[in-house]
C-alpha positions as CSV (number, residue, x, y, z in Angstrom):
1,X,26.4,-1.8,-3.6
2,X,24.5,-1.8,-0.1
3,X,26.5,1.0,0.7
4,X,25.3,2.8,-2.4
5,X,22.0,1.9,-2.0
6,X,22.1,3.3,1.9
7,X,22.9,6.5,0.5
8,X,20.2,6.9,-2.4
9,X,17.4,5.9,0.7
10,X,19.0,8.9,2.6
11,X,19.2,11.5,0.1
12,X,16.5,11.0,-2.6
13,X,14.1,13.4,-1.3
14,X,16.0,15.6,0.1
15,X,16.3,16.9,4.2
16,X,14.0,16.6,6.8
17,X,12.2,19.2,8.6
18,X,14.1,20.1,12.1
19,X,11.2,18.9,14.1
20,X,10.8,16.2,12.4
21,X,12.2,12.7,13.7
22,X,14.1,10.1,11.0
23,X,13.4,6.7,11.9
24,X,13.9,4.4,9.4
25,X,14.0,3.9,5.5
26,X,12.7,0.2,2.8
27,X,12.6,-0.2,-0.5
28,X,9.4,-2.2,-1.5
29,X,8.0,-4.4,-4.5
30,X,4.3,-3.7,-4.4
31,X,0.6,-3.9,-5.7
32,X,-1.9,-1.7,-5.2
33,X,-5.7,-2.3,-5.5
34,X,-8.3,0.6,-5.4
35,X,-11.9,-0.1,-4.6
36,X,-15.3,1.3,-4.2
37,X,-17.0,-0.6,-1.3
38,X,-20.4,0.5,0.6
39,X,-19.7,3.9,2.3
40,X,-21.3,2.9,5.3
41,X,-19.3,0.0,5.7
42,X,-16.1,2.0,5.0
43,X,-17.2,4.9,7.1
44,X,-17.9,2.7,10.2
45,X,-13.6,2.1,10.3
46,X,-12.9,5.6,11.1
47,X,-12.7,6.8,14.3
48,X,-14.8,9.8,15.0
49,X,-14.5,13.0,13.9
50,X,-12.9,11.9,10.1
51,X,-15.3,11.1,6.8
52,X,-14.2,9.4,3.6
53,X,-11.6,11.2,1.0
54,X,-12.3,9.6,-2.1
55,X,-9.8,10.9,-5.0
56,X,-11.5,13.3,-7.0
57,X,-8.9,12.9,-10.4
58,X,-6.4,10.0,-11.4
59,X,-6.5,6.2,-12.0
60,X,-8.2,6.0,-8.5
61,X,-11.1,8.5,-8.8
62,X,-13.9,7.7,-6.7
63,X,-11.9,4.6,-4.6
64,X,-12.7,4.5,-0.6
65,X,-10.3,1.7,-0.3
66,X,-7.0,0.5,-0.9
67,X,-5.5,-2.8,-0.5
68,X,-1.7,-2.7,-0.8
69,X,0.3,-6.0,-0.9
70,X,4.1,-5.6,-0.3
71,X,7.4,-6.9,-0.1
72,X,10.3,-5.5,1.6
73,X,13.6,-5.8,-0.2
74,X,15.4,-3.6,1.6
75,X,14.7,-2.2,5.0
76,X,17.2,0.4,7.3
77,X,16.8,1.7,10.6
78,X,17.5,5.6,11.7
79,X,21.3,4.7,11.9
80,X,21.3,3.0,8.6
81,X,22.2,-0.6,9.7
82,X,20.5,-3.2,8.3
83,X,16.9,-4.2,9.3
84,X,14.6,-7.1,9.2
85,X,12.4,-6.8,5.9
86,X,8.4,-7.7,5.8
87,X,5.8,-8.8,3.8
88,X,2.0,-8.7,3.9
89,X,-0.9,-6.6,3.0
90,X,-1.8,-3.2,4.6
91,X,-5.9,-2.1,4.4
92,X,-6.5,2.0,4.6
93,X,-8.8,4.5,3.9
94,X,-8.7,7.7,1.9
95,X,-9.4,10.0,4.8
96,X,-9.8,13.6,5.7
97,X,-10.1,15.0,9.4
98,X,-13.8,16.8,9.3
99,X,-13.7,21.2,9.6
100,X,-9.9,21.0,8.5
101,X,-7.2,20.5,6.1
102,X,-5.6,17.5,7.8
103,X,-6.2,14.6,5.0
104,X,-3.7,10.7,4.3
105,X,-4.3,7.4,4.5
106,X,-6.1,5.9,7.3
107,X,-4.8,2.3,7.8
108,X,-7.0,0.1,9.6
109,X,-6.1,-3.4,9.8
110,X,-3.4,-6.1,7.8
111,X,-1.9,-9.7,7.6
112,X,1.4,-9.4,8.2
113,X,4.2,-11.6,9.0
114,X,6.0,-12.0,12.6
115,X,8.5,-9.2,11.2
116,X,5.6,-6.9,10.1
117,X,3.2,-7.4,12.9
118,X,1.3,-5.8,14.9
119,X,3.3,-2.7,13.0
120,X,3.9,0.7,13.6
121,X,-0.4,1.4,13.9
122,X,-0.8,-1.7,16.1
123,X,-3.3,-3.1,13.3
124,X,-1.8,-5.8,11.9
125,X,-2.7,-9.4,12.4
126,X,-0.3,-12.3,11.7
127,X,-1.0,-14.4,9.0
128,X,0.4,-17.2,6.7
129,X,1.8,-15.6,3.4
130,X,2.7,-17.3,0.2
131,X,3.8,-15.3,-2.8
132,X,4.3,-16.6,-6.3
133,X,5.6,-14.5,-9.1
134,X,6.7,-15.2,-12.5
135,X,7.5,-13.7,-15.7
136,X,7.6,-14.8,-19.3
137,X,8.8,-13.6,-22.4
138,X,7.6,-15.0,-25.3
139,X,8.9,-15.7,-29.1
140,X,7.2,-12.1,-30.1
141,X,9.5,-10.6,-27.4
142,X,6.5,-9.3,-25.0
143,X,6.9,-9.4,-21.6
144,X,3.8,-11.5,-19.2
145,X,4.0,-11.1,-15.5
146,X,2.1,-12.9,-12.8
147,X,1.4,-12.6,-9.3
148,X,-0.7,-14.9,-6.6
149,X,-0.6,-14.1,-3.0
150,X,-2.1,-16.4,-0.3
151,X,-2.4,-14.6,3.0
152,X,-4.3,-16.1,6.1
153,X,-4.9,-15.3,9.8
154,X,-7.3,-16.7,12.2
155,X,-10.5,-15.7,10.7
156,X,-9.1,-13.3,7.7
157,X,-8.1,-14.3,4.4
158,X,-7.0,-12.4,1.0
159,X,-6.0,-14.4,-2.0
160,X,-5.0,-12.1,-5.4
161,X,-4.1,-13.2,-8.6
162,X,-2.7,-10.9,-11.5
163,X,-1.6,-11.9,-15.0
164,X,-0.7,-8.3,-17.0
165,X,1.5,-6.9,-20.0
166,X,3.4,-4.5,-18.3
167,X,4.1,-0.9,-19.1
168,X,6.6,1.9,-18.9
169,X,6.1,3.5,-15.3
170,X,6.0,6.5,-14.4
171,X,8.1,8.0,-12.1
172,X,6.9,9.9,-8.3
173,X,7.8,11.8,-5.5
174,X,5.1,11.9,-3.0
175,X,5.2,13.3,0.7
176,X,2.2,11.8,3.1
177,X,0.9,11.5,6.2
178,X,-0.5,8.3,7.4
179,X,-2.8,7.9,10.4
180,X,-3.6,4.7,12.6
181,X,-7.4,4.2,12.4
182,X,-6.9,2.6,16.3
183,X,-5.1,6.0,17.3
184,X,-6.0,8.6,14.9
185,X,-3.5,11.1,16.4
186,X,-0.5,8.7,15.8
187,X,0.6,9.2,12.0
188,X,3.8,9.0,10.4
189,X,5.2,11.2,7.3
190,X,6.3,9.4,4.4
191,X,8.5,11.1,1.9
192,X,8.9,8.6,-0.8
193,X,9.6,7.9,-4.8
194,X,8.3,5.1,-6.9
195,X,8.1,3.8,-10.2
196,X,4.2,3.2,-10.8
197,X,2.6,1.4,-13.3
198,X,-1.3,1.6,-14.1
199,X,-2.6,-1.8,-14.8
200,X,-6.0,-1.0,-14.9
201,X,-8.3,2.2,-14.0
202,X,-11.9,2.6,-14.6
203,X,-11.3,6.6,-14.9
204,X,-9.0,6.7,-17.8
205,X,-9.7,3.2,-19.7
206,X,-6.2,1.1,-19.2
207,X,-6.1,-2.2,-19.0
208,X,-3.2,-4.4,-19.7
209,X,-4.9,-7.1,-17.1
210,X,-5.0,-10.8,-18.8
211,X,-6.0,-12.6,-15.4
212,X,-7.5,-11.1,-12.2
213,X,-9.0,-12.5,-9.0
214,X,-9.6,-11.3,-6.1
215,X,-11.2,-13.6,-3.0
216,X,-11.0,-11.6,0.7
217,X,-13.0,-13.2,3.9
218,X,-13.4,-13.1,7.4
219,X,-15.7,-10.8,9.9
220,X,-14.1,-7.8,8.9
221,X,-13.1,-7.9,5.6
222,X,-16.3,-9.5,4.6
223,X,-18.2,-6.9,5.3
224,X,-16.2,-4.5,3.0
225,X,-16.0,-7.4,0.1
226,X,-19.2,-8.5,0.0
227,X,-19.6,-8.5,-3.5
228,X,-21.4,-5.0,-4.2
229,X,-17.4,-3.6,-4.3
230,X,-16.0,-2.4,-7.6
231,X,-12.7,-2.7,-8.5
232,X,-11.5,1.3,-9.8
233,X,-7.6,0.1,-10.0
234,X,-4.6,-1.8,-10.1
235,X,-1.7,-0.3,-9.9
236,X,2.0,-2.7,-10.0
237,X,4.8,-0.8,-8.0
238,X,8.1,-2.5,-8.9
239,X,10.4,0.3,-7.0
240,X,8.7,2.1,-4.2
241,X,11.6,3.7,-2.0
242,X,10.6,5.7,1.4
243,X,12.1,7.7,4.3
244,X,9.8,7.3,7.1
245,X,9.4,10.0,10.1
246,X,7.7,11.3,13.1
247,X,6.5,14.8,13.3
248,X,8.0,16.8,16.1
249,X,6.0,17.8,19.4
């Protein structure tokens, strides 16, 4: 089965460019929440030279921020052996490099664990992580999930709880570029498929949401959460599988 598994990672999305470097490959459970926070706020965690790159269609139009909580299940270095598999929550920016073409995610800080930290873009903190989830099928045959993550670091905290009916995802490929908001010329390429599932979305009107909380603190993140943020979407990834590279010279 790992064997199996090994391959699909490899050959789902098909072969690299030349130039480009393979350096590893995970398949994640994840959670994705899209929010509208003060653009000055958000605008003051890019580095110079790149403005905010709000989508302008989807279940995320209008967002400036996304907060992704995820679980590795499966993680492979570049020779396909085995790796060590993380767990936290990753904080970036929808960003686009001003007079040019060049847009991705800008990721700016997270709380990791010690497997996950300080990360490829040297931003992430380590932190204390609890994660509960649970699912429940009733007499009527419907499906309730629920998930509550406790993540804390000196001075940073994130607590999320979700309670939804969930759907029938819908299946992506998606090739990106991610940039390190500490070294905005670092980025990494990510060529990746995933099942997603819209929870809720203030663009198109979904929401299968039962429970939600969201509680984030700390010098940083409180200046983002600081209760003027609105919540756009939630978005429940229960197969999200990536090859990850480095572009050439």
């Amino acid at each position: 089965m790992r064997a199996i598994l090994t391959l699909a990672l490899f050959l789902f999305s098909g072969p690299a460019l030349a130039q480009e470097k393979f350096i590893g490959s995970n398949v994640d459970l994840r959670t994705s929440l899209s929010f509208k926070a003060s653009d000055a706020a958000v605008q003051k965690l890019l580095p110079e030279g790149w403005e905010i790159n709000s989508p302008t269609a989807g279940p995320s139009k209008g967002a400036n921020l996304t907060v992704t909580l995820l679980e590795q299940v499966l993680s492979y270095d570049a020779a396909g052996k085995p790796a060590e598999t993380s767990r936290g929550v990753a904080f970036s920016i929808p960003a686009k490099k001003k007079g040019t073409d060049s847009t991705g995610g800008m990721v700016f800080g997270g709380l990791f664990d010690s497997v996950g930290t300080p990360g490829a873009y040297g931003v992430y903190s380590l932190a204390q992580i609890a994660i509960d989830r649970r699912a429940q099928t009733g007499a009527d045959k419907k499906l309730t999930k629920e998930e509550h993550w406790q993540l804390r670091a000196d001075g940073e905290s994130i607590e999320v709880q979700i309670q939804f009916a969930p759907g029938v995802p819908t299946i992506s490929k998606i090739n990106a570029n991610v940039h390190a908001a500490a070294k905005p010329e670092f980025y990494r390429i990510y060529r990746l498929e995933q099942a997603v599932d819209v929870l809720r979305s203030t663009a198109t009107g979904v929401d299968r949401i039962t429970k939600f909380s969201f509680k984030a603190s700390g010098d940083k993140l409180g200046q983002l959460f600081d209760g003027t943020e609105q919540l756009i979407s939630v978005t429940s990834v229960p197969w999200y599988s990536r090859q990850l590279y480095l572009p050439g010279s």
